[in-house]
C-alpha positions as CSV (number, residue, x, y, z in Angstrom):
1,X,53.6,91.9,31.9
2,X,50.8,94.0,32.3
3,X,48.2,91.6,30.6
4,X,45.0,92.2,32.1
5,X,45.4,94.9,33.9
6,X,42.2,94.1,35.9
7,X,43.4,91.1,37.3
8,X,46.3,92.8,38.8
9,X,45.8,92.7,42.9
10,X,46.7,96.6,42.6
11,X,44.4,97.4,40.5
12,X,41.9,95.9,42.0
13,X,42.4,97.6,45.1
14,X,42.8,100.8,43.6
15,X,39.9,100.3,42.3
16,X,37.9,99.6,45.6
17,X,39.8,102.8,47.3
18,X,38.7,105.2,44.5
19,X,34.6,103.9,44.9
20,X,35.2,104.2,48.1
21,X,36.9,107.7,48.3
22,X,34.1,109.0,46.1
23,X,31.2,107.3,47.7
24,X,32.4,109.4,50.9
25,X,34.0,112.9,49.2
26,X,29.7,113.2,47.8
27,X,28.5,114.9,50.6
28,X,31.6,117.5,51.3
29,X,31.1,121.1,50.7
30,X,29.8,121.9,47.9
31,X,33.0,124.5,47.2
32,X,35.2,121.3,47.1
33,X,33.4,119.7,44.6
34,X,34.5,121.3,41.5
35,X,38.1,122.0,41.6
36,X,38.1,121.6,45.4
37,X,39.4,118.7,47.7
38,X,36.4,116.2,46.6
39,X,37.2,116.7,43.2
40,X,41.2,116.4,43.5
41,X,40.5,113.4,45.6
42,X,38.6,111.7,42.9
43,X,40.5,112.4,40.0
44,X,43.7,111.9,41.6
45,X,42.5,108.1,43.2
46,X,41.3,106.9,40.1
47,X,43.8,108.4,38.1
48,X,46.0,105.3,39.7
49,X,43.5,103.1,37.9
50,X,43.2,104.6,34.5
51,X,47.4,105.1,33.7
52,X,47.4,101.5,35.0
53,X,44.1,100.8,32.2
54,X,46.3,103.2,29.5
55,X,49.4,102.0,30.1
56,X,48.5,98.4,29.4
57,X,47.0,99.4,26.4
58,X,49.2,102.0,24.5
59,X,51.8,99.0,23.4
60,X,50.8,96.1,24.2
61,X,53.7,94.0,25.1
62,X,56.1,97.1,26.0
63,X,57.4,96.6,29.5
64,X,58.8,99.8,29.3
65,X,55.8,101.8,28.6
66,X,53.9,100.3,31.2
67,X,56.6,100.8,33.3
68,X,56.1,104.5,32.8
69,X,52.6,104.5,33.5
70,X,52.9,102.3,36.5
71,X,55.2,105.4,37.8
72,X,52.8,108.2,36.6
73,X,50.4,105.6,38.8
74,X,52.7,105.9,41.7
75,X,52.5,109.7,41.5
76,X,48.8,109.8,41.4
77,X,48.4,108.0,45.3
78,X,50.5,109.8,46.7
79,X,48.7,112.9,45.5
80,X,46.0,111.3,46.9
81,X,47.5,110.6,50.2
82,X,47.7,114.5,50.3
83,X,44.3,115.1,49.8
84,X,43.3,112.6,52.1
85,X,45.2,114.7,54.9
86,X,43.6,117.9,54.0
87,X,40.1,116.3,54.3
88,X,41.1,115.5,58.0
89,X,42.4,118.8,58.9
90,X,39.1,120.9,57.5
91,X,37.0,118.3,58.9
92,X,35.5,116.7,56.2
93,X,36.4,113.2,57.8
94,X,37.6,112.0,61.4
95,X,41.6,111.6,61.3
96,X,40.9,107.8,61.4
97,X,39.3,107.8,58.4
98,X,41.9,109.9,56.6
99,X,44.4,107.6,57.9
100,X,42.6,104.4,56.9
101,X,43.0,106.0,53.8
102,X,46.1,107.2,53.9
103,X,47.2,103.6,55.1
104,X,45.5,101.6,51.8
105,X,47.1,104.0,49.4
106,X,50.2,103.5,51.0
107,X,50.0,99.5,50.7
108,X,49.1,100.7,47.1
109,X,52.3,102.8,46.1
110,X,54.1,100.0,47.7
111,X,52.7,97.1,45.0
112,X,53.1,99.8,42.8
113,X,56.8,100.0,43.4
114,X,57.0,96.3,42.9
115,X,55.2,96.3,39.7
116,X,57.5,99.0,38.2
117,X,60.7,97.1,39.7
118,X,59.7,94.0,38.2
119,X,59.2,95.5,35.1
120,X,62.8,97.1,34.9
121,X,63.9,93.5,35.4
122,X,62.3,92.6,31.9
């Protein structure tokens, strides 16, 4: 099932969020970005896209591996997610923003979750 992984609407959304996420984390505190908030947020957002990227390719074919990198995925936005709400509470964003965020990784995990259960179906 997982194919070309960069056709998958999830990925590709993932994708946009973690461009997007960085574009905006650039011009935090310098503190947060090595180690910090900016720099959790980054890694942890496109982590979703590279398991998705390494999962597809470590066995070609194997359901069940991707399956275990879609979940790895799964854990990565909702780390995210977390980030995004400390960014709002040391006011490195408005609460809307955060939330936008928050609200597109959510939609995320979820298509994530239905990757992984169709998967276990195979």
């Amino acid at each position: 099932m997982a194919g070309d992984v960069w056709a998958l609407k999830v990925f590709q959304r993932a994708y946009r969020l973690s461009l997007d996420l960085h574009r905006a984390s650039i011009g935090w505190p310098r503190v947060e970005q090595y180690g910090g908030i900016a720099d959790q947020l980054r890694r942890s957002s496109k982590s979703v896209c590279a398991l998705l990227v390494e999962g597809a390719g470590r066995q070609p074919g194997s359901d069940a591996e991707f399956r275990r990198y879609v979940t790895m995925a799964l854990g990565s936005a909702d780390e995210a997610r977390l980030w995004c709400c400390y960014a709002a509470d040391l006011d490195y964003v408005p609460l809307a923003t955060s939330q936008e965020w928050q609200s597109e990784l959510s939609e995320i995990a979820r298509m994530l979750q239905g990757l992984r259960a169709r998967l276990s179906e195979n």
